[in-house]
N, C-alpha and C positions, 0 to 999 in steps of 0.2 A: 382356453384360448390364450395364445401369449400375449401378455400386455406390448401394446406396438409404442410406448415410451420407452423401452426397452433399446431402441434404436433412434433415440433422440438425436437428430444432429447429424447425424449417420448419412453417408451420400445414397442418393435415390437408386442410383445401381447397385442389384440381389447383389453382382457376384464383389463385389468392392464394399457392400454393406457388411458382408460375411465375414471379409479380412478386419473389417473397421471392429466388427466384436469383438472378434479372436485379441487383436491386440489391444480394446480398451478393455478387455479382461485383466489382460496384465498391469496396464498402468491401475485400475480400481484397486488391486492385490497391494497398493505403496501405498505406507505411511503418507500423511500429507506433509510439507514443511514450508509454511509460513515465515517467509522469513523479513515481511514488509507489511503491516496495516497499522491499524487503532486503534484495536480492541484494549479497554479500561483496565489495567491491572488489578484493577480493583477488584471485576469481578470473579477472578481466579481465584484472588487472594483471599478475599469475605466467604467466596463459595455459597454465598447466599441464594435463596430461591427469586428467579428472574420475578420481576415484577407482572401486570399485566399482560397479554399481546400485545395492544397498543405504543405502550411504553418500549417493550424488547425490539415491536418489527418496525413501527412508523414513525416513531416520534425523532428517534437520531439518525435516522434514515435519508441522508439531505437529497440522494435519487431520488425518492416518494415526493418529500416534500416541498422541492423547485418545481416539480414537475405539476404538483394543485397550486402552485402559486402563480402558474404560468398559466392558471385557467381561472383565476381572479379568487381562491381562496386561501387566505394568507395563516402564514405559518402557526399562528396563535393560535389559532381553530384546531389545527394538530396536535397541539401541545408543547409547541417548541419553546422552550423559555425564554423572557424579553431579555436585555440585558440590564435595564434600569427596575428589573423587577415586579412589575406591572404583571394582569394579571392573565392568564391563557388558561385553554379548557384543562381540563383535568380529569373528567369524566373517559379513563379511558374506551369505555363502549360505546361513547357518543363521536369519540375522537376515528374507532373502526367504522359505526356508522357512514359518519362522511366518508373517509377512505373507499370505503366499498362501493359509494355511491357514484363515485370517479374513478372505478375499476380500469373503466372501458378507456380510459385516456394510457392506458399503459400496455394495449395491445401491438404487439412487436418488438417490444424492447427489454434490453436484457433485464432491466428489473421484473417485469414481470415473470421471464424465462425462471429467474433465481427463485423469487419469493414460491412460484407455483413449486419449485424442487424442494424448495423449504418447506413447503404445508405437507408435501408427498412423502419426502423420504424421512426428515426431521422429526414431525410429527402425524404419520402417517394416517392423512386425513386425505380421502376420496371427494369429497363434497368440492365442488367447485364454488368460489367465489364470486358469489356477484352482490348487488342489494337486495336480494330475498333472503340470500340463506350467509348475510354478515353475522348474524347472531348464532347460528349454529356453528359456522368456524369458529367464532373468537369465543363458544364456549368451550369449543373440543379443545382449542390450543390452551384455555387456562385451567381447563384438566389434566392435560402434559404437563403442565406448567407446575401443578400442584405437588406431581409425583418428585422421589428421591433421585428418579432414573434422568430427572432432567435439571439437574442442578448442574452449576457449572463445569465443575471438575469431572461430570458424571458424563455430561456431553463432550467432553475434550477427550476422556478415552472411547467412547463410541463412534466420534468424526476419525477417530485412526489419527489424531493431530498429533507428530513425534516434539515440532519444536514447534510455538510459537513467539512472535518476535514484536515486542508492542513499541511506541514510539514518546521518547519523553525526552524533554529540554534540560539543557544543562542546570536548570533553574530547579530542576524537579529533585524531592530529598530521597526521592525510590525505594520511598519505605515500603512500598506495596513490594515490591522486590525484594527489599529483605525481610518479610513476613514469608514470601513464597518461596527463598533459600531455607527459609527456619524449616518448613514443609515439607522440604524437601524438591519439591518444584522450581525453585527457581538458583539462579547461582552461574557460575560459570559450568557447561555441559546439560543445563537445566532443559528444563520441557520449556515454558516461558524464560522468554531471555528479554534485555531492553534495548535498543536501538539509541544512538545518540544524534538528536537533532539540534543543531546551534542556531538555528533561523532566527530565533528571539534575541540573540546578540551577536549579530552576524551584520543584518540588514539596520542598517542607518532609517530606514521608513517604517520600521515594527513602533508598533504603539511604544512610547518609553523607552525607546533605547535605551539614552543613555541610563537612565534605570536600571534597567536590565542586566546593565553592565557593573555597575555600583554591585548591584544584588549577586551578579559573578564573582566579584571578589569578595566581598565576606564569606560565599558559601565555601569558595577555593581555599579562602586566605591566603590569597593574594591582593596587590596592590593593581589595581586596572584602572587606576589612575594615570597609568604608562602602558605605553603599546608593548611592551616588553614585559610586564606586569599580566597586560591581558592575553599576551599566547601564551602564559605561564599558566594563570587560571582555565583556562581554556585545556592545555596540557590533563592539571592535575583533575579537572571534572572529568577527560577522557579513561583517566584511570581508574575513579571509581562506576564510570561506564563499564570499563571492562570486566573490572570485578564483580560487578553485577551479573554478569553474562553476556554483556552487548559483543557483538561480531562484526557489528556495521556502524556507519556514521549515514547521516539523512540530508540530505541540502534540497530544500525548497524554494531554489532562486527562482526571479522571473525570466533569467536568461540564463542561458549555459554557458556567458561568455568568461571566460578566465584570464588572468593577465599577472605577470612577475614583476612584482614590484621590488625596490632595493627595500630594505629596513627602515630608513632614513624617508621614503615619498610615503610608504606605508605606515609611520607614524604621524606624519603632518597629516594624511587623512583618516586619521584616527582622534588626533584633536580637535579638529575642526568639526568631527562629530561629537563629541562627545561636548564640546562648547557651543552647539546647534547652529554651529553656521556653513555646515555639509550643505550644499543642494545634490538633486536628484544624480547628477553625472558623478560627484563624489561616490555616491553611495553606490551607485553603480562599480564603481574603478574597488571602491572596497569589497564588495561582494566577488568581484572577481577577482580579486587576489588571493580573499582568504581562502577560494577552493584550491587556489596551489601552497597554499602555509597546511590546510588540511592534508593534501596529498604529501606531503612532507611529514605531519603526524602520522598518515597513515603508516609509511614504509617503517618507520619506527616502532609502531604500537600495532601493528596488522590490521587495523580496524578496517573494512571494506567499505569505497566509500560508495554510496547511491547519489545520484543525481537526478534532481525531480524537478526538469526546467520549464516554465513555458505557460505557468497559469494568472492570468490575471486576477491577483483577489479580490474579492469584493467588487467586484464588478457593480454588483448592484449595489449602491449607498445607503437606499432605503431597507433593505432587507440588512446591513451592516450595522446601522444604526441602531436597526430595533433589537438585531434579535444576535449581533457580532458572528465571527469568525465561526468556518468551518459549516455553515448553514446553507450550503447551493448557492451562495451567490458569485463564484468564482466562473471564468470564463477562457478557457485556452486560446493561445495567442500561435500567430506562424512564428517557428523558434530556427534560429540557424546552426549547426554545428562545426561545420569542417573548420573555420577560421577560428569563431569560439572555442574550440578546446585546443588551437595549437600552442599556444603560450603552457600549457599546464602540458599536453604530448611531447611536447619538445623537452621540457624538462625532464620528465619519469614516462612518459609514454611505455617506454622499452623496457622497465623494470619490472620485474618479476617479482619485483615484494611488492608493488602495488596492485590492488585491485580496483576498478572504477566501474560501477554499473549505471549504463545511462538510461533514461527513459525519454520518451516524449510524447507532448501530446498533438504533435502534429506529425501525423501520418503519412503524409508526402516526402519526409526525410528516411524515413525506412532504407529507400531502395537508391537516393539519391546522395547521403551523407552515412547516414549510421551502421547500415552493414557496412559500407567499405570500409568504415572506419574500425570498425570491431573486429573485422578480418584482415589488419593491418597494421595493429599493435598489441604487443602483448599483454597488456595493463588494462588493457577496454573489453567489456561484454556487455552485450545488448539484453535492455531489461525490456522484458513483455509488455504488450499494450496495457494500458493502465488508464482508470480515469474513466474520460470519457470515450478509452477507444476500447476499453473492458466488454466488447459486448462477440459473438459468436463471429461474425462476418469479420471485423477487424483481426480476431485472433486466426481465423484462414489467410485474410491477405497477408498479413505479418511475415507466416511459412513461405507461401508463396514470395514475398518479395526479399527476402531477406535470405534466404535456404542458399540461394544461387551466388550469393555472394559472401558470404559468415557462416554458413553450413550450419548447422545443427550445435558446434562445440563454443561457440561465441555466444551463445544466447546463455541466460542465466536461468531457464526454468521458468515458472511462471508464480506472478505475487497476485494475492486478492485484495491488498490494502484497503482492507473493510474496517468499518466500526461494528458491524452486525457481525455479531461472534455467528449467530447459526445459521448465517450464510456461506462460513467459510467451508464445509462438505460440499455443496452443488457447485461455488465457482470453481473450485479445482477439477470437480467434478467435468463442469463444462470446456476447460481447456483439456483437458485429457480428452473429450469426447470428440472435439476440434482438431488435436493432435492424431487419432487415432484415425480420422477420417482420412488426414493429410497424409500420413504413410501409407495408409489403405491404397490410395490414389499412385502414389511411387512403385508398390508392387505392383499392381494394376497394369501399370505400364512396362513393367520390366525396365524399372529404375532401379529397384533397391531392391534384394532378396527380403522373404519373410522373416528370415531366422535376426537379420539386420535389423527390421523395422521393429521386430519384438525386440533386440539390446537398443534400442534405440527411444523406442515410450519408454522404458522404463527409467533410459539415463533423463531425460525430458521430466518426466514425474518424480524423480526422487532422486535421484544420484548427482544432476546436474545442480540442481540450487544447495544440497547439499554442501555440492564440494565449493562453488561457486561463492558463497553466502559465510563459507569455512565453518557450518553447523558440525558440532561436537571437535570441531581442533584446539579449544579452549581446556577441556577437560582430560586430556589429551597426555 
């Protein structure tokens, strides 16, 4: 009897279902290429055997774990470490226990979509999860766990993973990086590449700034004592980004708004931070400027830049406090485009050595700012839902709303910007499966030929982010 997961996702019409295989056959047949999350270099690099389930699936997992805190049990109980060091459970089978027992609060939503692909096809376990049989999974997964076949580097050539592309601060000395060039894996054209993210001395509001900044020029050697000092340092960290293998720079602003300052306004607000008497509107004016002094790195040094606007961190203070950054407490905000990116479009918009990928988390600019805008400079390609619009339905409406006006060659392919390494097979997984349904539907209608929608998954699955993301133009 065929397994009917097999058409997961798949539109409920036989004859449109049929097309939906044919071509997510094809896109399954491509390499995957990651070329945006945050997954630990580490664990490439050490190649060590993953710890517990607990530890691997839930503990860094901030999906899972906003999601029991939002039903009143708090992160501790998970295992998630405090920040002042205090003490949380540890017992990872008491930590899957509870998980399991809060199964049912994750019905319809992409994490459970994900993690149920991850128990299937990752560690090829039948057993469904619930609180009876939590001890049966999380012993079958630490028997995977145990074996050589599921060590890191073992599972990065079984997920078919050609690049993947991890994310670290200029502050970071990337030695994991060059453990994994020595290896042969990492380096410029490498399988793991690094990403350069400057949020940490960029934003006037990051814990430390001007810290941060101090700590940039010694590691530069440079003086960032001076605003001319600190785009030097800044400079020369991008170079050993590149050397690394990095292909992209990262910006995690709160806004996308961007603004061209002379030399001269952009230095007085650069001392005023750095002698802490910036308020919020400075930091703001400096956060936007520096995406066009980057976009200006960029055309020089090709680094592609991403733009990741629109989340409010820490939303929750409590959950900040105890357990810091990166732990579900962030919150997406309404983000505007069209005006915020003309100051930085006007300038390079048209240019051809620039690339710019933008993302957002608010959904209503798809069809309203962000196609038109992708589909009306050459510099701008629209990056995949992401976040919290990472889920099935968003990545249809996306096609839908975006197709009709940026087509297909504007779009950069799709990111799973995960920390869970063995989730990264099903989310691609799942936008291919999304993707194949949405062509299905085009033939369907005698929009698009077959022989199209077949070169067309597969630029979508591999060749667009590819070329997009400039994977392998390094080594080149």
């Amino acid at each position: 009897m065929p397994d009917p997961r097999q058409d997961l996702l798949f539109p409920a019409d036989p004859g449109v279902r049929t097309l939906a295989r044919r071509l997510h056959a094809l896109a399954a047949e491509q390499p995957i290429i990651s070329p945006h999350g945050h997954v630990d270099p580490a664990i490439l690099a050490e190649d060590r055997p993953f710890p517990d389930p607990a530890q691997l699936l839930i503990v860094p997992d901030h999906y899972l774990t906003r999601m029991l805190l939002s039903q009143g049990v708090p992160p501790g109980r998970l295992g998630v470490p405090t920040v002042d060091g205090s003490p949380t459970e540890t017992d990872g089978r008491a930590i899957w226990r509870l998980f399991a027992a809060h199964w049912h609060l994750f019905r319809g939503t992409p994490s459970r979509l994900w993690l149920e692909q991850t128990f299937r096809e990752v560690f090829g376990l039948s057993t469904a999860l619930s609180p009876a049989t939590a001890d049966e999974v999380y012993d079958a997964i630490a028997a995977r766990l145990a074996e050589p076949e599921f060590r890191p580097r073992a599972l990065f050539e079984r997920f078919g993973i050609e690049v993947l592309a991890t994310t670290e601060s200029p502050l970071d000395d990337l030695a994991w990086h060059a453990k994994l060039a020595a290896d042969g894996w990492g380096g410029p054209g490498g399988r793991v590449i690094t990403t350069f993210r400057p949020d940490n001395v960029v934003d006037m509001e990051f814990e430390d700034w001007a810290g941060n900044v101090e700590r940039l020029g010694a590691i530069a050697g440079e003086d960032t004592g001076t605003y001319a000092g600190y785009l030097a340092a800044l400079r020369r960290r991008r170079e050993a980004f590149v050397a690394a293998g990095a292909t992209c720079s990262d910006h995690g602003h709160p806004t996308a708004r961007t603004l061209a300052l002379d030399r001269a306004e952009a230095a007085a607000l650069y001392d005023r931070g750095r002698r802490g008497t910036a308020d919020a509107a400075d930091a703001e004016a400096f956060r936007a400027h520096m995406l066009v002094e980057f976009a200006r790195m960029s055309i020089d040094d090709g680094l592609v830049m991403q733009l990741h606007p629109g989340s409010v961190r820490n939303h929750n203070r409590w959950l900040y406090a105890r357990h810091g950054r990166d732990v579900g407490g962030d919150i997406p905000q309404a983000t505007e485009y069209l005006h915020a990116l003309t100051p930085l479009l006007d300038a390079h918009g048209n240019d051809p050595r620039l690339r710019v990928v933008v993302y957002t988390l608010d959904e209503y600019t798809f069809t309203r700012e962000l196609a038109p805008l992708a589909g009306g400079y050459a510099a701008l390609y629209l990056g995949a839902p992401w976040w919290f619009l990472d889920s099935p339905e968003v990545l249809r409406r996306f096609r839908e709303s975006v197709t009709e006006t940026a087509g297909f060659y504007n779009t950069a392919g799709f990111v799973d910007d995960t920390r869970a390494f063995c989730s990264i097979p099903v989310r691609h997984d799942v936008a291919r499966r999304v993707d194949a349904g949405f062509l299905a539907r085009l033939v369907a209608e005698h929009r698009l030929d077959e022989d199209e929608a077949a070169e067309t998954i597969v630029d979508l699955a591999y060749r667009l982010p590819r070329r997009v993301y400039k994977i392998g133009e390094r080594s080149q």
